[in-house]
N, C-alpha and C positions, 0 to 999 in steps of 0.2 A: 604287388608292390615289391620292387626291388630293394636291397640291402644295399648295393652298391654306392662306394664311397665318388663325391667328385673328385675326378685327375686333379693333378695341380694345376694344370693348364685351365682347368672349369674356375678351378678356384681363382687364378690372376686373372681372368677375363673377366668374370664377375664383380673383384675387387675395383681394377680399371673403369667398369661401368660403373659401377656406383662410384666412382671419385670424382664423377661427375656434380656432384653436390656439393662441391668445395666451392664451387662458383656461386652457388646460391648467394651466399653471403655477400660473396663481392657486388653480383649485382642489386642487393639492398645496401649496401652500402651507397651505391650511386644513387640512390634515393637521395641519404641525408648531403650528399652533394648538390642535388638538385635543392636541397633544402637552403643549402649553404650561398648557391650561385643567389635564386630565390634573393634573399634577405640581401647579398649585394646588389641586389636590382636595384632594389626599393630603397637603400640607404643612397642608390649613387642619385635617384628618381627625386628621394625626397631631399636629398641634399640641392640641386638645380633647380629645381622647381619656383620656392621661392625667388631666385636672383633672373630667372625667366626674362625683365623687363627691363636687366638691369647690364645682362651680360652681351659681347658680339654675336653675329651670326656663326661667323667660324667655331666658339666656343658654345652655342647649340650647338651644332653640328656634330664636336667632336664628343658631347654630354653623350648627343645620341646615338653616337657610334658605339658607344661602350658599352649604352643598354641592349644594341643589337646584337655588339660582341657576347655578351653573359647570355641572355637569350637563345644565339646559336650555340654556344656552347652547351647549353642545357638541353634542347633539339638533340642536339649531339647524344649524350648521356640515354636518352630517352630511347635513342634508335640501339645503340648499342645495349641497352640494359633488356630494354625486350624481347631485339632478333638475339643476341647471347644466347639469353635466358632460355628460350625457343628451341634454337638453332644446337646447343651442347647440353643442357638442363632438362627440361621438360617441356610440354605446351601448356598453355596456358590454357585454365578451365574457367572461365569467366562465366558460366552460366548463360542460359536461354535472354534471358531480358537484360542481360549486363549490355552495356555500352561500346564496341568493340572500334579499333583504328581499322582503317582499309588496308593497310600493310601489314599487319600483322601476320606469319607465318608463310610470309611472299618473299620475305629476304635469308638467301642462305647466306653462305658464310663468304661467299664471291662478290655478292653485292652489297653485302654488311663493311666490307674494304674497300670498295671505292668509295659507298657511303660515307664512310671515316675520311678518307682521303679526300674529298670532295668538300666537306665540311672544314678540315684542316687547311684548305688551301682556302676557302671562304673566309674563314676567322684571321687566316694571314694575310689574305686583300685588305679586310677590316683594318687591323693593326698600321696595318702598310697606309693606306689613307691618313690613318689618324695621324703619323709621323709626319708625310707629307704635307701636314695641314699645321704640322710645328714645324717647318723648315727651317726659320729662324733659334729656336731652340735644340736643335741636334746638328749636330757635326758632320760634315761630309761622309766623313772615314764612316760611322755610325749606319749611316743614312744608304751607302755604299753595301754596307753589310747585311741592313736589314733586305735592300732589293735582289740581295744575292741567295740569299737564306728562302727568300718569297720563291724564286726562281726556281733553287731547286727543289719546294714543293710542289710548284706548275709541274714543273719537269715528270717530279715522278709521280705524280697524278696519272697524268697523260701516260707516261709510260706503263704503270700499274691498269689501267683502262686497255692499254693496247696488245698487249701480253693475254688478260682477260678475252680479250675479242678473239686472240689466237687461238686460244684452249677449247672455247667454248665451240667451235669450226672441228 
């Protein structure tokens, strides 16, 4: 057995790797978000529910846009909390007879960003519907803004994807 001290280069490498678990946190943290999106499900759920017989079609519609929106959002949270978690953190040891996702330790850190992005541009289709569906209630200028905003998420979706495709060659 050696006496040998580690360099300090052993020693900042080491520290680096283990700071890795500063993430930990963060990704339970997205937990109690999902706890949070969750409970606005069910408040926005339970709230329409009743008036069901009572309200337009358009106003379904837009009820249920919002439960898709929180939803995908939560989707969201889920992809990034696990390939994260995975991908800079640890793997996940879920045991022989635990229940496992099919994606689970399939997405690196390349397809965990388009994921995001792709999802991002999904919730701002959503959004963007739902305005469209108040057309009477929002402002040109507004309205103007939000398709602009929508756009350059298409935009750099697309672009972030095609860049991707570049590298990957």
């Amino acid at each position: 057995m050696s006496d040998e001290k580690p360099s300090i280069e052993q020693v900042l490498e080491r520290v680096m790797y283990g700071s890795r678990w500063v993430l930990a946190p963060m990704y339970l943290g997205m937990s109690l978000a999902m706890v949070a999106l969750s409970v606005k499900f069910f408040q926005e759920l339970f709230h329409f529910l009743p008036q069901v017989f009572e309200i337009s079609e358009s106003d379904l519609v837009l009820r249920l846009l919002t439960l898709i929106d929180l939803s995908l959002v939560a989707s969201l949270l889920v992809i990034v909390m696990f390939s994260g978690y995975e991908n800079f953190v640890s793997q996940l040891n879920l045991g022989e007879n635990a229940e496992k996702l099919d994606w689970l330790g399939t997405h690196d850190y390349s397809s965990l960003k388009m994921k995001v992005a792709s999802s991002i541009v999904a919730i701002s289709s959503i959004h963007l519907l739902k305005v469209f569906m108040n057309i009477p209630a929002t402002d040109e200028h507004k309205l103007l803004w939000y398709m602009l905003i929508h756009l350059t998420l298409v935009v750099s979706a697309l672009l972030m994807g095609y860049l991707d495709r570049l590298t990957k060659h």
